[in-house]
Backbone as a ProteinNet text record, in pm:
[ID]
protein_1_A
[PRIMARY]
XXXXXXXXXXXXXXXXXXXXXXXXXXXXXXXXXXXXXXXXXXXXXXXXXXXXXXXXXXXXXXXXXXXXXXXXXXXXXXXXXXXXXXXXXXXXXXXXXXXXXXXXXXXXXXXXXXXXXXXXXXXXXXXXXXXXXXXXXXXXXX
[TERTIARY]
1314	1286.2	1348.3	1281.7	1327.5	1353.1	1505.2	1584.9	1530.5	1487.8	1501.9	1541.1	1646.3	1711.8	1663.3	1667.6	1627.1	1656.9	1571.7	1617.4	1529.5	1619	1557.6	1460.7	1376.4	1203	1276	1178.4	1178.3	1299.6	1415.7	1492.5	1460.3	1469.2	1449.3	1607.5	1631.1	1718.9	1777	1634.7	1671.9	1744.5	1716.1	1817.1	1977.6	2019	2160.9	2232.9	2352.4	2431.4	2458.1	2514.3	2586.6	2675.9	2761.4	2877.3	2826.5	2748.2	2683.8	2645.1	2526.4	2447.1	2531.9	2659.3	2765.1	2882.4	2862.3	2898.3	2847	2705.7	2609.4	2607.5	2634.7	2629.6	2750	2835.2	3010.7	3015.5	3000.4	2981	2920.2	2770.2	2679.4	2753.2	2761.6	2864.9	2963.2	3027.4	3132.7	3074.9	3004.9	2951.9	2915.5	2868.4	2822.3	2952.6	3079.1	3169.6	3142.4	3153	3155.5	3273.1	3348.3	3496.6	3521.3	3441	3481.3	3331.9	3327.3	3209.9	3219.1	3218.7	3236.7	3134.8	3199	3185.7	3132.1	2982.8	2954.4	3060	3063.1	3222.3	3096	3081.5	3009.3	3155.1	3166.3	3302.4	3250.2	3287.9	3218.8	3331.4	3295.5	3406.5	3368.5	3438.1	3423.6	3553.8	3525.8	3630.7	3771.3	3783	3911.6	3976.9	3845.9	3898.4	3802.5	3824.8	3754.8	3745.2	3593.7	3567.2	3548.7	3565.8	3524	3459.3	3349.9	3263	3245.3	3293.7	3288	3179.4	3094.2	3012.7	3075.5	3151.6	3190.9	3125.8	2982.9	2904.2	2970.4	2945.2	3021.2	3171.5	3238.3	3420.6	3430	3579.1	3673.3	3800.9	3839.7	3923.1	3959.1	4066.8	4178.7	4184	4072.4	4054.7	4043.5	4055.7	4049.7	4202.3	4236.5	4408	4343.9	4406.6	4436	4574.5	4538.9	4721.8	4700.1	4794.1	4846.7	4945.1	4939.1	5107.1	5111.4	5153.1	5111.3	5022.8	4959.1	4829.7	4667.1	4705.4	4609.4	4566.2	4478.1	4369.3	4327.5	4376.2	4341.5	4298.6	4190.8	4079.7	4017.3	4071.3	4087.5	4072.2	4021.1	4016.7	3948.8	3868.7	3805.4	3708.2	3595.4	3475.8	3446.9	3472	3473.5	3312.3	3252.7	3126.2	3139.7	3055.2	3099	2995.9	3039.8	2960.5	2976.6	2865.8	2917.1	2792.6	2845.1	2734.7	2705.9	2597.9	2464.9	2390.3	2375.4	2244.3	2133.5	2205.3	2197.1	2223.6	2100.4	2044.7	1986.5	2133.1	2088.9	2008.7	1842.4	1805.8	1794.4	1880.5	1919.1	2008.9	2086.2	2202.1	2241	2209.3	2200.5	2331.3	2384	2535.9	2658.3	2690	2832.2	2944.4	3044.7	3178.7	3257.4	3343.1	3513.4	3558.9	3693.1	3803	3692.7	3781	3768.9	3876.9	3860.8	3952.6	3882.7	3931.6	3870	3992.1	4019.6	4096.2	4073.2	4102.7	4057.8	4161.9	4161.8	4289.6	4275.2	4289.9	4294.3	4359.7	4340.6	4401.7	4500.9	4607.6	4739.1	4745.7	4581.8	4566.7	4568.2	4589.2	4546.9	4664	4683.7	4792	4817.8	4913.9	4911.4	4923.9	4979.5	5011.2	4908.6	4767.8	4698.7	4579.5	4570.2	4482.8	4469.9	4317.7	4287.8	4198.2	4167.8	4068.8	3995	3875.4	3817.5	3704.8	3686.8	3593.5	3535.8	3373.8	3279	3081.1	3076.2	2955.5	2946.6	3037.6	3002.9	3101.3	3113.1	3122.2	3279.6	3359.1	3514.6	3513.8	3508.8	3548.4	3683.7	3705.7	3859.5	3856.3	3924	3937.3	4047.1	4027.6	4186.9	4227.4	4265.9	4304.3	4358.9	4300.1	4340.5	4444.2	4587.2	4678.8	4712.5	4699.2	4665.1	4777.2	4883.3	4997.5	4966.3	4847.6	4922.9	4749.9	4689.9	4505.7	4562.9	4456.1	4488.7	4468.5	4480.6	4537.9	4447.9	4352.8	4282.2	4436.4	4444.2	4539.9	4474.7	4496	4376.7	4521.2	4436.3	4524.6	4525.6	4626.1	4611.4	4641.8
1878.1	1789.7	1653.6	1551.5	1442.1	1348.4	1297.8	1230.8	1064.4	998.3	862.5	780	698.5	664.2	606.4	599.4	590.9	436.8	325.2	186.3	204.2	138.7	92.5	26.7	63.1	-59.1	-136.4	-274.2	-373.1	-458.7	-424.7	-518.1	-610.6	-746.8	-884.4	-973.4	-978.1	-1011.9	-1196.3	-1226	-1403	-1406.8	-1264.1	-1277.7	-1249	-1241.2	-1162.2	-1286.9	-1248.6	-1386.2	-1303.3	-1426.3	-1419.7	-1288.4	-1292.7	-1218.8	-1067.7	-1019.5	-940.7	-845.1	-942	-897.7	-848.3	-957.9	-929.2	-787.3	-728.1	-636.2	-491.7	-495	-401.6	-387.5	-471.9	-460.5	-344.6	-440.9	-357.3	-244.8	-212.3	-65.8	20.1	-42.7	51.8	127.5	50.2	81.8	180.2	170.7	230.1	412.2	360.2	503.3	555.7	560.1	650.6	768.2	734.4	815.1	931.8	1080	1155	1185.3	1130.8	1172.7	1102.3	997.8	966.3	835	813.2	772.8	681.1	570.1	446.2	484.4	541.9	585.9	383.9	420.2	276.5	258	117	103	-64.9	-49.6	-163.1	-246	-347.8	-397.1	-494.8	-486.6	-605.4	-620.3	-746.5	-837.4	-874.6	-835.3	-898.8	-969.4	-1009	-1129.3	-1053.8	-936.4	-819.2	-818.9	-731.7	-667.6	-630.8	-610.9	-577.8	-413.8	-360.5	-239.7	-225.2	-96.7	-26.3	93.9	101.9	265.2	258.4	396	446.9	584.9	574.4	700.5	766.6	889.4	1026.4	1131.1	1155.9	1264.9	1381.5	1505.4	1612.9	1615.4	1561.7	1553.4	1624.5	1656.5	1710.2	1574.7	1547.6	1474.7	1507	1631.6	1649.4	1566.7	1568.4	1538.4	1376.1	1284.4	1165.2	1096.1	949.7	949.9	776.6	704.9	626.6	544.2	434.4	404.2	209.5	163.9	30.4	22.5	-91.1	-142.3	-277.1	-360.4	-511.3	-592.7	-537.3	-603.9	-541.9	-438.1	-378.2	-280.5	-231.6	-131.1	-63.2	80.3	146.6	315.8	299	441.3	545.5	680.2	740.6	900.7	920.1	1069.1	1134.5	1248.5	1335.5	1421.8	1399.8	1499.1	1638.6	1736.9	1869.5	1838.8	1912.7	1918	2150.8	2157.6	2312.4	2335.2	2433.6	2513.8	2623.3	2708.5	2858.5	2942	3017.9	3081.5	3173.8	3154.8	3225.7	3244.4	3252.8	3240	3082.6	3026.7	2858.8	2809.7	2742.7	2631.1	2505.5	2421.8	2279.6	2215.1	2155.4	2040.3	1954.8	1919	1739.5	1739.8	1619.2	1700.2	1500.5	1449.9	1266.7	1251.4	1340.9	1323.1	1291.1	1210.5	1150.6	1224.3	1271.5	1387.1	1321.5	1346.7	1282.6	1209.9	1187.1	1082	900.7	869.2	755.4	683.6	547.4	442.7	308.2	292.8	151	128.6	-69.4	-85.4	-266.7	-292.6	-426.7	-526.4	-673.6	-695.1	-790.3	-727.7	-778.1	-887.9	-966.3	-1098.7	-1081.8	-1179.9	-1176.4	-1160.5	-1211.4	-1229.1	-1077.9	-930.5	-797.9	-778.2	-676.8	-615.5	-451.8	-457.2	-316.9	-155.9	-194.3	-88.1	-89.2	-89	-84.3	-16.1	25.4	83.2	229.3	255	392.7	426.5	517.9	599.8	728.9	741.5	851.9	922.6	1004.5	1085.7	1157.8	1149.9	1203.4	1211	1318.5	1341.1	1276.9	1270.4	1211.3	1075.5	1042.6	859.2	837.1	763.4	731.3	613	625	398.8	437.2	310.7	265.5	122.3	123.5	-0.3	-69.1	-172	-297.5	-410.9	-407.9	-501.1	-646	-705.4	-881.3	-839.6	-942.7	-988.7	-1125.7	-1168.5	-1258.8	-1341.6	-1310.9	-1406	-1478.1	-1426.3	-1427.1	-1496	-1536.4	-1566.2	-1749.4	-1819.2	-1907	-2027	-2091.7	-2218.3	-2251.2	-2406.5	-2561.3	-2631.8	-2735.7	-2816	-2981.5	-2974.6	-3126.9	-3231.5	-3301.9	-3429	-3577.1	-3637.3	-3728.2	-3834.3
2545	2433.8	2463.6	2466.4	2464.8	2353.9	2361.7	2234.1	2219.5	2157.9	2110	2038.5	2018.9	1948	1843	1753.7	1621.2	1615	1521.8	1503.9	1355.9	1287.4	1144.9	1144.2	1067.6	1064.4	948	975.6	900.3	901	1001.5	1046.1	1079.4	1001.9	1009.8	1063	1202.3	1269.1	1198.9	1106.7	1081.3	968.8	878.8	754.7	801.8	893.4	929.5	1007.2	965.4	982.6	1105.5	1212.8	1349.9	1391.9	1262.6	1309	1256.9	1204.2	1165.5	1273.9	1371.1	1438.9	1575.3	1588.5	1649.4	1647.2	1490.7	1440.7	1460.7	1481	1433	1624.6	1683.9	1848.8	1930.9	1821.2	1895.1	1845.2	1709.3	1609.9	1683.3	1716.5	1810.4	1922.8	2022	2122.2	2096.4	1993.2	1976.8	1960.9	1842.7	1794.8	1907.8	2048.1	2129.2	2197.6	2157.9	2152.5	2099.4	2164.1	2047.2	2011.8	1993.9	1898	1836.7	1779.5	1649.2	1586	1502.8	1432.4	1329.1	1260.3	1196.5	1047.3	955.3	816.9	758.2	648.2	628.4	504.9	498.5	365.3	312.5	184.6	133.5	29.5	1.5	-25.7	-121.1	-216.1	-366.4	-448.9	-501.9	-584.9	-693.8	-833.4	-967.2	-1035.1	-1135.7	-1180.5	-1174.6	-1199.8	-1226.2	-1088.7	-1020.8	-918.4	-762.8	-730.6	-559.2	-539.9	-513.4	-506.7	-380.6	-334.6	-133.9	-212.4	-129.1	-108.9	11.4	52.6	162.2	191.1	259.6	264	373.5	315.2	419.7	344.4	386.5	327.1	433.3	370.1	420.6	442.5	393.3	452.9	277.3	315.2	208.9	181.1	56.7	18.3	72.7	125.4	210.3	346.3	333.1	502.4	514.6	413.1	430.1	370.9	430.6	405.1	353.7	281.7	234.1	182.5	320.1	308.1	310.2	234.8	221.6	256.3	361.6	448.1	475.1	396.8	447.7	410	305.6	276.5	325.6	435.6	486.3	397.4	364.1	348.7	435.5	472.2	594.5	552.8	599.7	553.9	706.3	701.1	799.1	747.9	921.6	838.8	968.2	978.8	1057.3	1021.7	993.3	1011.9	1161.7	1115.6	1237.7	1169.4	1314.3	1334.6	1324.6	1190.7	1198.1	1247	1411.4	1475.1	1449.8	1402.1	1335.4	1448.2	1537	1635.1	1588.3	1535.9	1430.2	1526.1	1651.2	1675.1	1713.2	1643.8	1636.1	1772.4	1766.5	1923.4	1870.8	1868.4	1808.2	1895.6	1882.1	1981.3	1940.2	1810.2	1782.9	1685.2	1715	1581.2	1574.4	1450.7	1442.7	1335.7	1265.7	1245.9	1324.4	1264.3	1316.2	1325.4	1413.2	1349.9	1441.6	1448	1495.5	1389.1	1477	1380.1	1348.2	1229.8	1193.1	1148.6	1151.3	1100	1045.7	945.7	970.2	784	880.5	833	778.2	667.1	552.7	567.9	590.3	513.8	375.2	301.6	159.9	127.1	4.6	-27	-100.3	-127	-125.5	-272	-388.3	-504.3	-544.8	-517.7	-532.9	-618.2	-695.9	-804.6	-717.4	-574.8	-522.6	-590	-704.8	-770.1	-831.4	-886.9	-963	-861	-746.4	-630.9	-689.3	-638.6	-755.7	-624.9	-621.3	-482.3	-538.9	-576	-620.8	-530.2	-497.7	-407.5	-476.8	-500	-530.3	-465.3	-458.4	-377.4	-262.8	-145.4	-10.2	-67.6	-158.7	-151.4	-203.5	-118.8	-171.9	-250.6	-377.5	-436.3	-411	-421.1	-422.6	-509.7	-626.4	-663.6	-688.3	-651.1	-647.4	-741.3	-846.3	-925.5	-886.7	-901.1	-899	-994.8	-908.7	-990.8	-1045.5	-1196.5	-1299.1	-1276.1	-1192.9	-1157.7	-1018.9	-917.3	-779.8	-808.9	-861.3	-860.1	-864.4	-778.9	-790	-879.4	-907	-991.7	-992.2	-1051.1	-1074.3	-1106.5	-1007.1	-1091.5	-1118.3	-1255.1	-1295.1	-1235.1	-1158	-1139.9	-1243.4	-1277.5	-1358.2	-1349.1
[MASK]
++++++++++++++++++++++++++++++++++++++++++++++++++++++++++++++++++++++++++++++++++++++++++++++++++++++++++++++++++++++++++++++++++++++++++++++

């Protein structure tokens, strides 16, 4: 059986900024490791606070660690690939399994103690409170 790598249709290379395409290059690369695999993390901002979703479909909370040191945001963990010999003769298997890392560095405006991390159906939020002391200023000049 012969494998072909799969590419997304309708990738329009002119909507994607530089560092993107630069991103989606090195990621690639990377992922051909099989011991470990780059979980997608989408990252959005409202007036409060700054949200992360992380898609680790198939993992167990246990199995994922969430740590702040410095300002960093660092999300890690390990997907086992369960081989159960059933009888089973995989001839394609397009899941990702090994270790992961991937790590943020957040703005200095965040409230650390206010970091919340919930795991449900495949997907980790994590949300981060803006702190109302550390947000910055307008200063009217006169």
């Amino acid at each position: 059986m012969a494998l072909i790598k799969y590419s997304r249709p309708n990738v329009d290379l002119h909507s994607k900024n530089f560092s993107d395409i630069l991103d989606e290059f090195f990621n690639e690369s990377l992922n051909y490791r099989k011991d470990s695999f780059m979980p997608s993390v989408d990252i959005s901002e409202t007036e409060n606070e700054f949200e992360v979703s992380v898609a680790l479909p198939g993992m167990k909370k246990e199995d994922i660690n969430v740590d702040l040191e410095n300002g960093r945001l660092s999300i890690s963990g390990e997907r086992k690939f369960e081989n159960e010999e059933n009888g089973k003769n995989f001839h394609r298997v397009e899941s990702s399994f090994g270790s992961f890392n991937r790590s943020f560095q957040l703005p200095d405006t965040i409230d650390e103690d206010s970091i919340e991390a919930k795991y449900n159906n495949g997907v980790l939020n994590i949300t981060i409170a803006k702190s109302e002391e550390k947000v910055k200023k307008q200063i009217k000049i006169n």
